[in-house]
MMTF fields as JSON, N, C-alpha, C and O atoms, coordinates in Angstrom:
{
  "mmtfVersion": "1.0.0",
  "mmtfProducer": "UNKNOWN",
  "numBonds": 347,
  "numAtoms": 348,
  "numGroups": 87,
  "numChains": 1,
  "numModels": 1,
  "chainsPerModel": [1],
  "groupsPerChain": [87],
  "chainIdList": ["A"],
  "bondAtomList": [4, 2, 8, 6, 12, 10, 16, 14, 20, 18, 24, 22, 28, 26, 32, 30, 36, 34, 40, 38, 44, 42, 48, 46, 52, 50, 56, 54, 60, 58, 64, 62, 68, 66, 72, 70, 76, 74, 80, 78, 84, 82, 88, 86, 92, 90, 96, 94, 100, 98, 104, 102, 108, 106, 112, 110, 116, 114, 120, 118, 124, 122, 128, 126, 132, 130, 136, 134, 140, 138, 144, 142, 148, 146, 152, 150, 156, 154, 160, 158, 164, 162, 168, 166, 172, 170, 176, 174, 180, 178, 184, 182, 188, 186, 192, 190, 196, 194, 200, 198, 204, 202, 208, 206, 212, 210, 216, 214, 220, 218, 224, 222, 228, 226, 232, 230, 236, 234, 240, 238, 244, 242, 248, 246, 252, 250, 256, 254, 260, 258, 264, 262, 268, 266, 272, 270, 276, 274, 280, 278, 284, 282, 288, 286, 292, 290, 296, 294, 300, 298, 304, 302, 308, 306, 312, 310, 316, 314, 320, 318, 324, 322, 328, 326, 332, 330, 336, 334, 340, 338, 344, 342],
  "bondOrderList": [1, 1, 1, 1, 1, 1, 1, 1, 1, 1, 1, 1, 1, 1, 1, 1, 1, 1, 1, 1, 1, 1, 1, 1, 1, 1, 1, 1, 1, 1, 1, 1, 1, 1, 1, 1, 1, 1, 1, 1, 1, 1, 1, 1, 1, 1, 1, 1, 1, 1, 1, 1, 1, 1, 1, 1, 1, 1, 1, 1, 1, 1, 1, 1, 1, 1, 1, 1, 1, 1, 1, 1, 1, 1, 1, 1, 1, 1, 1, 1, 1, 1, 1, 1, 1, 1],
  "groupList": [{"groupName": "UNK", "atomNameList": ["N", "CA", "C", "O"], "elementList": ["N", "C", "C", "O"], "formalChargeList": [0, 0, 0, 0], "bondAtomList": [1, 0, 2, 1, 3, 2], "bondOrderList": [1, 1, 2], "singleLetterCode": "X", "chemCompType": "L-PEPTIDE LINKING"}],
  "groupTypeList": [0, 0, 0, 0, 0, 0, 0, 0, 0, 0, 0, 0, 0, 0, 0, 0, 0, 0, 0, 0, 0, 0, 0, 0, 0, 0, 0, 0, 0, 0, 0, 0, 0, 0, 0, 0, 0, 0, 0, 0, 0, 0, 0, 0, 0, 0, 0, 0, 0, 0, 0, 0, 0, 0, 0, 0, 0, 0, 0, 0, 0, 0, 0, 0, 0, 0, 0, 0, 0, 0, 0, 0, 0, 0, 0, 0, 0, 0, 0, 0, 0, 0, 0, 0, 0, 0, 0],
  "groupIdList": [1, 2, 3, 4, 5, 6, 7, 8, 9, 10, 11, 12, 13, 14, 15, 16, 17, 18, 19, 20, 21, 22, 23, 24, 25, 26, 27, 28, 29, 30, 31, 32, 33, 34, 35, 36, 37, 38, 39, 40, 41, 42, 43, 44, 45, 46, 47, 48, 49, 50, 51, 52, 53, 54, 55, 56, 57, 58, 59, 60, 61, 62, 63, 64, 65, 66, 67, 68, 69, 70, 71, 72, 73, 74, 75, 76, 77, 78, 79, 80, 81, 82, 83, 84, 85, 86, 87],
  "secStructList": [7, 3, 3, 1, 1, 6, 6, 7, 5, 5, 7, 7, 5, 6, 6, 5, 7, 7, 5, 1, 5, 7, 6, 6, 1, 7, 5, 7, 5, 1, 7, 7, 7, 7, 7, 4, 4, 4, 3, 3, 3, 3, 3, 6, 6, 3, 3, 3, 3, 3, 3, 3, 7, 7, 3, 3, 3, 3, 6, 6, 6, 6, 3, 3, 3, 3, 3, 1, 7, 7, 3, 3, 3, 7, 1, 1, 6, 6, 6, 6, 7, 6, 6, 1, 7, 7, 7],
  "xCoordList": [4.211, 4.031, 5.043, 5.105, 5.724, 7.179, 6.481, 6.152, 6.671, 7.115, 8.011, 7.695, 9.066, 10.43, 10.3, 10.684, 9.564, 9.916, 8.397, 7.511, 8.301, 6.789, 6.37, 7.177, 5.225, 4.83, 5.479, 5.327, 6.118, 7.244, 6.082, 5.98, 5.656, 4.918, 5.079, 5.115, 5.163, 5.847, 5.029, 4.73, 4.713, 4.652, 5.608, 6.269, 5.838, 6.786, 5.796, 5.133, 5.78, 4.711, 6.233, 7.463, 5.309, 6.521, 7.233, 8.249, 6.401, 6.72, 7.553, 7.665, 8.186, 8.883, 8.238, 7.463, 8.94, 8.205, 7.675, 8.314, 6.025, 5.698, 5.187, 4.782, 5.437, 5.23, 3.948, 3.187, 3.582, 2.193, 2.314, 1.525, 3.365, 3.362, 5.205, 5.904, 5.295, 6.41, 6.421, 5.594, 7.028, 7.363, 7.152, 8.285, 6.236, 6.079, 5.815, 5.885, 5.364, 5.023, 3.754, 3.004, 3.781, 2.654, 1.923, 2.568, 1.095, 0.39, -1.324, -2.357, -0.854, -2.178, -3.487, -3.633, -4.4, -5.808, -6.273, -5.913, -7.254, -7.801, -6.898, -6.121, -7.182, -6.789, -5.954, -6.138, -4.732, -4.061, -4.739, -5.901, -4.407, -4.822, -3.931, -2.742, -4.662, -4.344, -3.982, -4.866, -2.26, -1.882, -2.021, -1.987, -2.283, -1.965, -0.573, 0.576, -1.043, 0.036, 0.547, 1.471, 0.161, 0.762, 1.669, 1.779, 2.219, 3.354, 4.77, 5.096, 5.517, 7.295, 7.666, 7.753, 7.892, 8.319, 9.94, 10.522, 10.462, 11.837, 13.075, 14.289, 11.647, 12.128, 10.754, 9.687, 11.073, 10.463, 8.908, 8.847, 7.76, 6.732, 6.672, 5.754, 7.573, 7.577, 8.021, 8.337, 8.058, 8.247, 7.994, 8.349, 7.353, 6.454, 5.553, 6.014, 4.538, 3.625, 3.555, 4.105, 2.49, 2.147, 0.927, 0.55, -0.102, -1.06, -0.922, -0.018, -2.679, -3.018, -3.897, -4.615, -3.637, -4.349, -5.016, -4.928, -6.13, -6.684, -6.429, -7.368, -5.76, -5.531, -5.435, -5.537, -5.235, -5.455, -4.002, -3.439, -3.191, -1.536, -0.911, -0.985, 0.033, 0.185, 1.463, 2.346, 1.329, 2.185, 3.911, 4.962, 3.738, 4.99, 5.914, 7.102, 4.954, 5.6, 5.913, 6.333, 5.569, 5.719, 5.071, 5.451, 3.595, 3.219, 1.424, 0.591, 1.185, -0.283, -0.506, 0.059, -1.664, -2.969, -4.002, -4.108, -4.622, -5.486, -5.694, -5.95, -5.595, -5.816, -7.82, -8.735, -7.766, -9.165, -9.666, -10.608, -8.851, -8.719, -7.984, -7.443, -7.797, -6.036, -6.71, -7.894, -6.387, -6.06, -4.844, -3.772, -4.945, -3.644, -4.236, -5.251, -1.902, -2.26, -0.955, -0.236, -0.768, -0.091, 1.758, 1.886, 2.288, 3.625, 4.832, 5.931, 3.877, 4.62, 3.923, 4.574, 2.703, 2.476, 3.039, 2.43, 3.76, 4.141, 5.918, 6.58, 6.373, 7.872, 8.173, 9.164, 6.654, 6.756, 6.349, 6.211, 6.23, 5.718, 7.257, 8.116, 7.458, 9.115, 9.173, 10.142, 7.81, 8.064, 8.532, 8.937, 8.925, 8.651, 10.297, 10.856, 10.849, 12.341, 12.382, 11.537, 13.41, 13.21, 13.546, 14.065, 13.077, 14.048, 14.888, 15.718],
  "yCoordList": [-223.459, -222.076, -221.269, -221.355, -220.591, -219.706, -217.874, -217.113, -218.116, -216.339, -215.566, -215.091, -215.364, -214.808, -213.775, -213.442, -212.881, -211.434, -210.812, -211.532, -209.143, -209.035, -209.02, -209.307, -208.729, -209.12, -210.166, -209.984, -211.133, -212.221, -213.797, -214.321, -213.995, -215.318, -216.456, -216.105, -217.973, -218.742, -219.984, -219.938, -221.172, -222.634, -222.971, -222.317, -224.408, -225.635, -226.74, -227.193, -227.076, -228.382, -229.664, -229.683, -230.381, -231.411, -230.89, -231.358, -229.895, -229.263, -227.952, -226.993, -228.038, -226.513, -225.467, -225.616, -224.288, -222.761, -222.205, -221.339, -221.466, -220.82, -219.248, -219.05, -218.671, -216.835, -216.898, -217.718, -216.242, -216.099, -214.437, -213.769, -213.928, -212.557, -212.026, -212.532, -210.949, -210.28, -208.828, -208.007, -208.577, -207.429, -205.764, -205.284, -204.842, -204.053, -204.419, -203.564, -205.977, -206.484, -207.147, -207.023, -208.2, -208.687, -209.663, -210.632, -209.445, -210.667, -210.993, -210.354, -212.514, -213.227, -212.982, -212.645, -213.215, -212.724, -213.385, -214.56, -212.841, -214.152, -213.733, -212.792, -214.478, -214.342, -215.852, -217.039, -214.871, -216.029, -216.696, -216.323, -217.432, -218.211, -217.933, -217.624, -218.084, -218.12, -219.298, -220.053, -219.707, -220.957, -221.249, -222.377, -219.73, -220.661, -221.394, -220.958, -222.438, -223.14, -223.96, -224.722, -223.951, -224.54, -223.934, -224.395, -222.99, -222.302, -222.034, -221.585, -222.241, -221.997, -220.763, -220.248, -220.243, -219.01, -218.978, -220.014, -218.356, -218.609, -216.784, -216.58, -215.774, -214.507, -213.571, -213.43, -212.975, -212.659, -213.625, -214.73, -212.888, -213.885, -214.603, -215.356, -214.366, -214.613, -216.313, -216.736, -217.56, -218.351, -219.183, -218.887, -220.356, -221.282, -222.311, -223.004, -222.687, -223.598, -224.368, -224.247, -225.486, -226.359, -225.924, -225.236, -226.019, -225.875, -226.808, -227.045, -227.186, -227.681, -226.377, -225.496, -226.555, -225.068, -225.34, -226.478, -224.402, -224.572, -223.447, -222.667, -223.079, -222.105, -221.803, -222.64, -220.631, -220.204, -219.987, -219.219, -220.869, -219.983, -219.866, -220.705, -218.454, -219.149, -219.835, -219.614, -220.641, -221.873, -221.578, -221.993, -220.881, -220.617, -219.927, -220.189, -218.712, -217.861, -218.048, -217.247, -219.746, -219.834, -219.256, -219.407, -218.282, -217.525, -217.879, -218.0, -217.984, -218.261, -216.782, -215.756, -217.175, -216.001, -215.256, -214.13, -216.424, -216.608, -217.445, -218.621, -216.859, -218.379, -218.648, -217.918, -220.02, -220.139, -220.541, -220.036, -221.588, -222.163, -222.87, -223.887, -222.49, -223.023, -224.035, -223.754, -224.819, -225.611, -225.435, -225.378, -225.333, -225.242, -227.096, -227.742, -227.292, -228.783, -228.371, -227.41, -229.679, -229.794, -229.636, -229.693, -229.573, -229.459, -230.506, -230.547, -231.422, -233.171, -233.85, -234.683, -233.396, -233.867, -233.113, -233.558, -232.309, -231.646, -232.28, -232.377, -232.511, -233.079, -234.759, -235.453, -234.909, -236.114, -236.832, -237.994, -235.46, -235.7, -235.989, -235.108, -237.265, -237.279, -236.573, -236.622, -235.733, -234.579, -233.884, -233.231, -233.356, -231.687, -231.909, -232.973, -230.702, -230.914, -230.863, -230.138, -231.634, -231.384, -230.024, -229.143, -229.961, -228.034, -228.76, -228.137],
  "zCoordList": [-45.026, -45.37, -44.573, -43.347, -45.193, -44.432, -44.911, -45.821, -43.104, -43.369, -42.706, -41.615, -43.178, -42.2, -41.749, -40.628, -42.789, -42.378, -42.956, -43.417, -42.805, -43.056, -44.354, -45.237, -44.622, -46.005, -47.051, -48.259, -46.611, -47.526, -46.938, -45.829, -47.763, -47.696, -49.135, -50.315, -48.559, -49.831, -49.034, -47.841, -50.002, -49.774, -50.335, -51.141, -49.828, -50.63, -50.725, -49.792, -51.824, -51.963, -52.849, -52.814, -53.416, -53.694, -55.379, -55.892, -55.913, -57.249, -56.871, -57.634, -55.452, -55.435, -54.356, -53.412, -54.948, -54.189, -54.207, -54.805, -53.863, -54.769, -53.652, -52.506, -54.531, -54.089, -53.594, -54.107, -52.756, -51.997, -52.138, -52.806, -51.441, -51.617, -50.738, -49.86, -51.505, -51.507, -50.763, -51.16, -50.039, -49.488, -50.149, -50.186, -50.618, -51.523, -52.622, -53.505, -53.046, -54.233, -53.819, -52.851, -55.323, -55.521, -54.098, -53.695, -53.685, -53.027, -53.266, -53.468, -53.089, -53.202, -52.471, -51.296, -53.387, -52.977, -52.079, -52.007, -51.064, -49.792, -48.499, -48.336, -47.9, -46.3, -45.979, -46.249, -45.09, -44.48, -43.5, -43.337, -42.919, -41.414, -40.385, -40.448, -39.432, -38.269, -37.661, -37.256, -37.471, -37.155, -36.055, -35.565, -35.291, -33.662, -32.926, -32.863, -32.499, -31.636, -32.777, -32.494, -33.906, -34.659, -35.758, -36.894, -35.341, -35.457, -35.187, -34.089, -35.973, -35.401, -35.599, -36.715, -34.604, -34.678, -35.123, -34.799, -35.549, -36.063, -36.006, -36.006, -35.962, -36.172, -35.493, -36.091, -34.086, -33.616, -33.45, -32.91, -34.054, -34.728, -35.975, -36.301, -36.573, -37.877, -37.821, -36.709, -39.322, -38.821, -39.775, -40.916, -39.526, -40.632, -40.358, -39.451, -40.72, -40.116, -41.262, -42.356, -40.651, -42.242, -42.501, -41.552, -43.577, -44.236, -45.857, -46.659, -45.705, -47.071, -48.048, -47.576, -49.186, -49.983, -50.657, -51.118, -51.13, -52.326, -53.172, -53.014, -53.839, -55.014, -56.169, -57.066, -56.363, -58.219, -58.272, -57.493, -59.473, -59.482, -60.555, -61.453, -60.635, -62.148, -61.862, -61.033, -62.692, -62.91, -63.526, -63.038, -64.519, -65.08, -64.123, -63.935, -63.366, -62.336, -61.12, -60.286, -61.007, -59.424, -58.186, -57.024, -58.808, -57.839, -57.561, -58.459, -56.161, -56.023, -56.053, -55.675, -56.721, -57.304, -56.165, -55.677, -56.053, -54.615, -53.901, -54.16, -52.775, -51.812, -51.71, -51.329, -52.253, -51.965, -50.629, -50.018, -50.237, -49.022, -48.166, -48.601, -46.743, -46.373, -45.323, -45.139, -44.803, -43.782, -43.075, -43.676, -41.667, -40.994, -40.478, -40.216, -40.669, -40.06, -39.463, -39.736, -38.259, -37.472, -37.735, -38.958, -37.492, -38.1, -38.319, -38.872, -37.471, -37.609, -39.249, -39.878, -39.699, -40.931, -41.955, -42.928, -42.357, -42.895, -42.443, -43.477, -41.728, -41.111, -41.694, -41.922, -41.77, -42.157, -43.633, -44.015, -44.265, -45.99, -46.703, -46.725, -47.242, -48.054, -49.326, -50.083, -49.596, -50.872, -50.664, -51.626, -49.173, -48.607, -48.358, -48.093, -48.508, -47.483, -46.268, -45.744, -45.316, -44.255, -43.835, -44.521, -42.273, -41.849, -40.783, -40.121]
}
């Protein structure tokens, strides 16, 4: 889950990118998580962690709907999925 800058939130799963929410635009319903120490900071706080989801999305648009439910996981399982790109 990447977030560089504020309101700009995205996953990468092994089908791609998908919009969580956009800066003065659309964002997904539900609540983020709180990663904790399991966070890379990359830009000030900003950054990316791993998480597993449960969501509503639309598909054509590349964009989650709502988040039903996130899991934060560690950032070595996510480093170590060969779907995911590396960083």
């Amino acid at each position: 889950m990447d977030n560089p800058t504020p309101g700009n939130w995205w996953i990468t799963d092994r089908d791609g990118e998908w919009e969580i929410g956009v800066q003065g635009g659309q964002q997904a319903k539900g609540d983020l998580p709180d990663f904790g120490r399991a966070w890379m900071e990359t830009n000030v706080h900003y950054g990316y962690g791993c998480a597993c989801m449960e969501v509503r999305v639309d598909r054509p648009g590349k964009r989650v709907l709502e988040l039903r439910h996130v899991k934060v996981l560690p950032l070595v399982r996510c480093g170590g999925d060969p779907a995911l790109p590396k960083r």
